[in-house]
N, C-alpha and C positions, 0 to 999 in steps of 0.2 A: 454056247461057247463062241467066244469072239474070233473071227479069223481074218490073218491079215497075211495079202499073194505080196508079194515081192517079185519085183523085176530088176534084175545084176545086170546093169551096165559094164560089160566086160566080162570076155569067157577066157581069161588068162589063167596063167595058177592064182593069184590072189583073186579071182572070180572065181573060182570054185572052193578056195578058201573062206569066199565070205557064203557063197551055197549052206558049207557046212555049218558057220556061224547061224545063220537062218535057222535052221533047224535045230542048232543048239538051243534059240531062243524062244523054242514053244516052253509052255508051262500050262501048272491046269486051270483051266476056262480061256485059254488063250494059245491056239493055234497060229506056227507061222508057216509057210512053204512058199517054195520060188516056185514061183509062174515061167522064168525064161529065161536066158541070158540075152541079152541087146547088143549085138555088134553091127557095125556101119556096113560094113563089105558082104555084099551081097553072094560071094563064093561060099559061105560058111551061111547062111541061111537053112533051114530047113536039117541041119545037122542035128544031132542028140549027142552029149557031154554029159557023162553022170547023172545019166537020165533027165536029162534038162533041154528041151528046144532052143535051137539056138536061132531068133529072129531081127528084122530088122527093127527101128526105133517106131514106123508107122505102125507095122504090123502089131508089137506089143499093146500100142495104146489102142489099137481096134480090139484085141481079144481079152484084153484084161484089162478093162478102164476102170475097175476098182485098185486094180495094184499100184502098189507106192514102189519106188526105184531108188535104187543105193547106186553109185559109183566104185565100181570095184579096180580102178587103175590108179597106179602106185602115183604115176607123173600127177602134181597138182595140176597141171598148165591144161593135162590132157582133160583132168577131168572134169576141171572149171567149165573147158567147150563143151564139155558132152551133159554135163548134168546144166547147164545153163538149156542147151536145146531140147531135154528132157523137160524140162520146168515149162519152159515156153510152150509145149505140148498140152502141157496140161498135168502130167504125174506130180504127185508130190512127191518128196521127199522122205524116203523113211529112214530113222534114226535105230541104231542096233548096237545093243552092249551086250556083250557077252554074260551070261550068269556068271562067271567065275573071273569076272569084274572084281577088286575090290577096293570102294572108296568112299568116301565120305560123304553125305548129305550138302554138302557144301559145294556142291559140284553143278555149273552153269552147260549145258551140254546145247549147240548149237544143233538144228533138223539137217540132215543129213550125214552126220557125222557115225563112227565104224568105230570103234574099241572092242579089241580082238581078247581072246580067253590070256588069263597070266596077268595082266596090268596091275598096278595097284597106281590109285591115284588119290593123292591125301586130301586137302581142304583148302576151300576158298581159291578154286581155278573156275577159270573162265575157257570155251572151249566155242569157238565159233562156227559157222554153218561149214557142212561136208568136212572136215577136219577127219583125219585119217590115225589110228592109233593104232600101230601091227601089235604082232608078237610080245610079251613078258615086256611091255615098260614100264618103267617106272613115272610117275609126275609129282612132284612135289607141291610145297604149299606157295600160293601167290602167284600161280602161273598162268600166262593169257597165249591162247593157243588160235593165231586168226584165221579167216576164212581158209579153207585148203588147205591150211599149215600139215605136213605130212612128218608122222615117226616111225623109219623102216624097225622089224625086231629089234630086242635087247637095246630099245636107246634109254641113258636116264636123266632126266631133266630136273637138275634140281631146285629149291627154292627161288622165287622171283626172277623168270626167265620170263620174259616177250618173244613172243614168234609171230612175225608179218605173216602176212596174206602172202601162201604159194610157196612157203620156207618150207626143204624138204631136207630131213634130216637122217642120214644114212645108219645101216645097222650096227648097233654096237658103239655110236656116236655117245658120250658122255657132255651132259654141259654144266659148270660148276654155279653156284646158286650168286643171283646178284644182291643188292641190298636195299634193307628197307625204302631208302631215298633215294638208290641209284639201280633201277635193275639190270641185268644182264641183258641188251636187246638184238636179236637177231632179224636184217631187215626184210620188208619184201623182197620176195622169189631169191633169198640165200640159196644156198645150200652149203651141206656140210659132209664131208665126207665119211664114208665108211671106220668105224675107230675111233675118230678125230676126239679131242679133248680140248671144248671149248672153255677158255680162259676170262675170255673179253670179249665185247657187242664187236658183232660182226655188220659189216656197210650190208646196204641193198642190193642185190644182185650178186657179192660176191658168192667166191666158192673157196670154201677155207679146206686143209686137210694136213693132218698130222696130229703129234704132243708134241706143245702145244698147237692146238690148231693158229698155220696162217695161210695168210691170202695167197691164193694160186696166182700168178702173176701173169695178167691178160694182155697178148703182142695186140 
């Protein structure tokens, strides 16, 4: 039987939501289990979390240097730094989709990246490294989702939608589909708010919120 430890970077609720993920995604001849959770601050060292050790980032790679690491922190910005210094260590990357995934063979899935149970993702997307994908979303066809790009619960993204590097996109967010020649593009490190119902490409950095979504206006 093939088996593969996992180390969660991050012991937040969404780290222990992906815990659970872990373990949803054993199947037969193919065992998974978390090794640890990895947090920086050395107060919460040596704790247990759902029956999980909670260690530092050295410590991990000293006891489990076969384990692969996920990123378990909502913030792209956060998790860019941590899974960057994780890599640099030496961990690889491990990639986790939920069985109760559902999508189409047409799907480009970047290593490190998280697609939680509920999703349905259609055909001919692109989905770059560590990309984050919660709760019940939705992904349409023709959509490129880049490095870090993050989707809290319930968001749905429809047809030819671009998402920059670090774009994080809040629960229950809608974005309406762009066109074959013109797609919808959301820039690096957007965000978008909780709700929000995006209409039109949003600039780099901003933070859009409402129906329809617009620009929060920065003093």
């Amino acid at each position: 039987m093939k088996r593969t430890k996992v180390a969660i970077y991050g012991a937040g609720g969404f780290g222990r939501e992906v815990a659970w993920l872990v373990e949803s995604c054993t199947a037969p001849g193919h065992h998974y289990e978390v090794s640890c959770f990895i947090v920086d601050d050395p107060a919460n060292h040596g704790q247990v979390l759902n029956d999980v050790e909670i260690v530092g980032l050295d410590m991990a790679r000293h006891r489990y240097p076969d384990a692969v690491v996920v990123g378990a922190i909502g913030s792209p910005h956060a998790r860019e730094k941590l899974m960057t210094k994780a890599e640099a260590l030496g961990f690889r990357p491990a990639t986790l989709v939920h069985p109760r995934v559902e999508h189409s063979r047409w799907l480009d899935i970047g290593e490190g990246t998280v697609i939680c149970t509920g999703c349905i993702l259609t055909t001919n997307i692109q989905l770059g490294r560590h990309v984050q994908i919660n709760l019940d979303c939705t992904v349409g066809h023709d959509v490129v989702m880049s490095d870090y790009a993050t989707l809290a619960p319930g968001v749905h993204v429809s047809g030819r939608v671009h998402l920059g590097r670090r774009v994080y996109v809040g629960t229950g967010a809608v974005l309406i589909n762009g066109q074959p020649d013109h797609p919808l593009i959301v820039g690096d490190d957007a965000v978008i708010g909780a709700g929000a119902c995006v209409v039109k490409s949003v600039p780099a950095a901003a933070t859009v919120v409402g129906v329809p979504a617009k620009e929060v206006v920065r003093h």
